[in-house]
N, C-alpha and C positions, 0 to 999 in steps of 0.2 A: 439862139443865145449869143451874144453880143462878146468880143472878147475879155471887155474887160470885167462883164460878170461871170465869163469864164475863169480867168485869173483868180478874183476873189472866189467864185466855188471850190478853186484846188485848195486853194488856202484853207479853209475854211472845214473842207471835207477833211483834208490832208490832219489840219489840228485835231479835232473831233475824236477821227480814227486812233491818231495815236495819245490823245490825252483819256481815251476810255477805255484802251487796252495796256497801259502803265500797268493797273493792278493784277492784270491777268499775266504780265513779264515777270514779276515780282514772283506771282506764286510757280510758275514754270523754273524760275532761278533757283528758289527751296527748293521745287522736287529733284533738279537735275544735279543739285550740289555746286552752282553757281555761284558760290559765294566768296566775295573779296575779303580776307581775312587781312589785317593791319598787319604791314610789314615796315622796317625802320624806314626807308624813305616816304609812303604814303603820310595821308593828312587826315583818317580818319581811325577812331580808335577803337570802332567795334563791329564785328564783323556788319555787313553788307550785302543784297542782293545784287546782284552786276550784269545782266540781262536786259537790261532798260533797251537797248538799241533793238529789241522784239518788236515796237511799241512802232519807233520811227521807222524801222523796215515798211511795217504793216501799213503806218498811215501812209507813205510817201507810195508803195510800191499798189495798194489797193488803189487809191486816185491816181496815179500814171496810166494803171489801165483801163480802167473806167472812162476816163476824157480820150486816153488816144488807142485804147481799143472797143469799146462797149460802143461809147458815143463817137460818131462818123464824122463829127466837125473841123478833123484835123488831120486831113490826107498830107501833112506837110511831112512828117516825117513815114517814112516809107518802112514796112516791114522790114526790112530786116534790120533797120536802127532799132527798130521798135524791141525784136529780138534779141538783139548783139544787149541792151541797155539792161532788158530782166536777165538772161542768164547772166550776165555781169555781175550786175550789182546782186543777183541772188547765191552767187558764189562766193560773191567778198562777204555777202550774211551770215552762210553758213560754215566758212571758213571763221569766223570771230564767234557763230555760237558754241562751234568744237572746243576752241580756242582757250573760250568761258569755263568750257568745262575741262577738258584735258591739257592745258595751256602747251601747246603743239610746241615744235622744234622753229626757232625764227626762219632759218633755211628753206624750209616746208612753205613757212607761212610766205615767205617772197615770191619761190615759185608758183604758187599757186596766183596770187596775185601778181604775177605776169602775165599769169595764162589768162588772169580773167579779163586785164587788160587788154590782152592782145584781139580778147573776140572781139569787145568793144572796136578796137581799132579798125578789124578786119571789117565790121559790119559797115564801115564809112564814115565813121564819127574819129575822125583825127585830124590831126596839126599839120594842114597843106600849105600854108604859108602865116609867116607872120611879119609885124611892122619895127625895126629899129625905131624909137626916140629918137627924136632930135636929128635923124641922118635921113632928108629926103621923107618920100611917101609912096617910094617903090617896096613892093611886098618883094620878101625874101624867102622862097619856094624851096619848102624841104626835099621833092622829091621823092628816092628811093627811100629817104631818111625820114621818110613822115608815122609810118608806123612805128620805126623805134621812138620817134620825139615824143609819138600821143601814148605811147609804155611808160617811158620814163616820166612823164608831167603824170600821169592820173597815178601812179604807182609813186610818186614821191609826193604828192597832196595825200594821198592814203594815208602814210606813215607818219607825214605831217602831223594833221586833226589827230591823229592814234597818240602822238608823244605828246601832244599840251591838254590829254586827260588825266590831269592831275589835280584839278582840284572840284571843289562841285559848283555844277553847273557852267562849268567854263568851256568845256567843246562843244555843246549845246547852244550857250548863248552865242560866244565868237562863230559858230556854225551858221546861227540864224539871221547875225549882224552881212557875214559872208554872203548868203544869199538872198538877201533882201537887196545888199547892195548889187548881187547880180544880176536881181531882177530890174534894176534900176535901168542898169549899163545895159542891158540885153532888149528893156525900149528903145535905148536909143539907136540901138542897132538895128532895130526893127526886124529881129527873128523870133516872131509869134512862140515857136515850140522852148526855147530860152527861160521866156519871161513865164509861161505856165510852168515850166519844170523846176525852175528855181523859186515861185511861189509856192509851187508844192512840197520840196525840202522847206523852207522858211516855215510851211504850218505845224510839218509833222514833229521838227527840233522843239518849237516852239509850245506845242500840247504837250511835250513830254515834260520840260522845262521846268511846269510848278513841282514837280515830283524830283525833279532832279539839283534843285536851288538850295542854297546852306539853309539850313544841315540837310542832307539829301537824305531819303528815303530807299534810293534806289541808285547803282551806277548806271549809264549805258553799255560798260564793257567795252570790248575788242568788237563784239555782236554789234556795237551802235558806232562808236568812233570810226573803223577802220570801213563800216558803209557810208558814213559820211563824207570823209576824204575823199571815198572812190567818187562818189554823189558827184561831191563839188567838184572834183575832176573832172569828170563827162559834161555837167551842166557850163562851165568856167569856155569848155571850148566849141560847145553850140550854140553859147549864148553872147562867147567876145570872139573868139579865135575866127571866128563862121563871120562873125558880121561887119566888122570893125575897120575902119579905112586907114588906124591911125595906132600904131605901138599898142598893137593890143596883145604882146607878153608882159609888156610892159605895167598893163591895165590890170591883168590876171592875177600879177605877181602883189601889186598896189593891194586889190582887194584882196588876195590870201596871205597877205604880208606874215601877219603876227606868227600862225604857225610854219612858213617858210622861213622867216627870218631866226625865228628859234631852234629849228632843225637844222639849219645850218651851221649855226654855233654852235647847238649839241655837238655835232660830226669833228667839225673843226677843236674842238675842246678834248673829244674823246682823241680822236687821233694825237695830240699835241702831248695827251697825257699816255698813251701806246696803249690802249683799252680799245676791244673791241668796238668796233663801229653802234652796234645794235646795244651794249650793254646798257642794262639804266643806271638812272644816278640824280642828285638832289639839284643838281645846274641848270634847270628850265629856269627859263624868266618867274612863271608863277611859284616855282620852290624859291627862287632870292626874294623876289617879294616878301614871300612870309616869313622867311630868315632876316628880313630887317624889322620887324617890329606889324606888318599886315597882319590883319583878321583873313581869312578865306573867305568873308565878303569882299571887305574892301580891295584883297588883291583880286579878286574877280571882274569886280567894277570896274575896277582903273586897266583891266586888259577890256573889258570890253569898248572902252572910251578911246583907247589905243583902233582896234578893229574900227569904230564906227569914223572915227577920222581919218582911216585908209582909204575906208570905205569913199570917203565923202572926198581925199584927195585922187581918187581914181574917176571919180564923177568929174570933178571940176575938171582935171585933164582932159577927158573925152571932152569935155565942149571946148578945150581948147584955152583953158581961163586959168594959165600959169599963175599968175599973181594969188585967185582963189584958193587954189591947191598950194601954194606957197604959204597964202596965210593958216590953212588949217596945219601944214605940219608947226609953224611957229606956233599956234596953240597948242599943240601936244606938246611941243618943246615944255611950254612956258608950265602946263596943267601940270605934267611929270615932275615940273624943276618942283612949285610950290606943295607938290602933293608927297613929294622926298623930303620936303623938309618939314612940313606937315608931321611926317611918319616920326622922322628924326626927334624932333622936340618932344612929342609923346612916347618915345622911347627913353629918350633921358629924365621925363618927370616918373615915368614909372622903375626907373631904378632911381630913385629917390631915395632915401632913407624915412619909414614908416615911422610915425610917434606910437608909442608903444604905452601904457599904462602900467 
């Protein structure tokens, strides 16, 4: 089999598995008491199943081992990556199904996702050097410091994808925009095991997706978000970090932007206001969205247009085509300016004064 009809089988297999195991999450969620009951900050108003992320474990983690354990075609990554990647990612699953159901202590929940980190890192999948922007194209060699770097990068994308699940369908699709465009950047890199394992997230987000789009059916939970973040964590640095001759945090940072860049003003806000770091609150980008006059489509859409033009300014970069990546962020400039005032003006005709009879 050829790779690039390899690639498309991950896909392909990966969506499958978890768009026809949706309904069997759902009923798992009722039996175990999984259920997201509307609270003042949430956006939906009647209870909910929130186990969705059963579905994309199942599709992403079934086709992982079937291509790189069943089938022998891909001695590239070596046992114990092989190893370190399932107990991983199968910790961070059943840490957010606990989670779903007894909603653990956040403390608990960090150390544990250290720990799961740390196997991963141990098993040799971590950040051994990266590239400065713009300063030269000498790599800068973490060292002693490369297990801590590859903890803190996959354990803060974790948490990431976990805090911009907030509205429906929006970890999901910005999930799926994420790794499609990592399967992009992980060709160009030419690291075979990248561009299968970020095809393989990209199908399993992607099957769950019709089940998960306004009005949703079903949430993914802690169960789906926080194995996502770890996902794109791991796949972010075998498939840019590993291959990349050129600012590839810089790359990483591009394509995971929307949820890094929101986490970090979450942090920065809470501190500024003396509130716990972890506490929640209605100040994500997609909560202001719909406090200005958005639908929970439209503010979904317009983040996923945001992602897909990260996405597409981390592409132009890697080939090196400043000007390209310059003009896509002026279109997001310009899209956001006209799509605000857009919102605006349909905000003021609907506080109109109504004719009445």
């Amino acid at each position: 089999m050829g790779y690039t009809a390899l690639c498309l089988t991950a896909f392909i297999l990966a969506f499958l598995i978890s768009f026809f195991t949706t309904p069997l999450a759902k009923k798992i969620a009722f039996k175990v008491g999984a259920i997201a009951r509307p609270r003042k900050r949430d956006m939906h108003v009647k209870p909910i199943p929130r186990m969705g992320g059963i579905a994309i474990f199942a599709g992403f983690m079934i086709t992982f081992l079937i291509i790189f354990v069943i089938m022998p075609v891909l001695p590239i990554i070596n046992w114990k990556q092989i190893l370190g990647i399932t107990i991983g990612c199968s910790t961070i699953f059943f840490l957010g199904f606990f989670d779903d159901i007894y909603e653990l202590d956040a403390k608990l929940k960090f150390i544990i996702q250290i720990a799961a980190a740390s196997f991963v890192a141990l098993s040799g999948i971590r950040i051994d050097f990266f590239f400065i922007p713009f300063i030269g194209n000498n790599p800068v060699y973490t060292n002693i410091f490369s297990i801590p770097a590859t903890v803190i990068w996959i354990v803060g994308i974790t948490n990431a994808v976990n805090l911009i699940d907030g509205l429906d369908g929006l970890a999901a699709g910005v999930s799926s925009i994420a790794s499609l465009s990592l399967m992009v950047l992980s060709i160009y890199s030419g690291y075979l095991p990248g561009v299968i394992l970020t095809a393989t997230l990209a199908g399993a987000c992607m099957g769950f997706l019709p089940y998960n789009f306004n009005p949703a059916s079903i949430f993914m939970g802690d169960t789906g978000s926080t194995f996502l973040g770890f996902t794109l964590g791991i796949t972010s640095i075998l498939g840019l970090l590993k291959g990349y001759t050129i600012a590839a945090i810089f790359i990483a940072v591009l394509v995971l932007g929307l949820p890094i860049f929101d986490t970090a003003f979450a942090i920065i806000r809470r501190f500024l206001a003396g509130k716990p770091i972890m506490s929640p609150d209605r100040g994500h980008l997609h909560h202001r969205l719909v406090d200005k006059g958005y639908t929970q489509k439209q503010a979904v859409v317009t983040l996923y247009g945001i992602s897909g033009i990260l996405g597409l300014s981390a592409i132009g970069f890697v080939n090196r085509d400043i000007r390209f990546a310059f003009l896509v962020f002026l279109m997001m400039g310009i899209l956001l300016y006209f799509n605000s005032k857009n919102m605006s003006s349909n905000s003021k005709e609907d506080n109109l004064p109504t004719h009445k009879d």
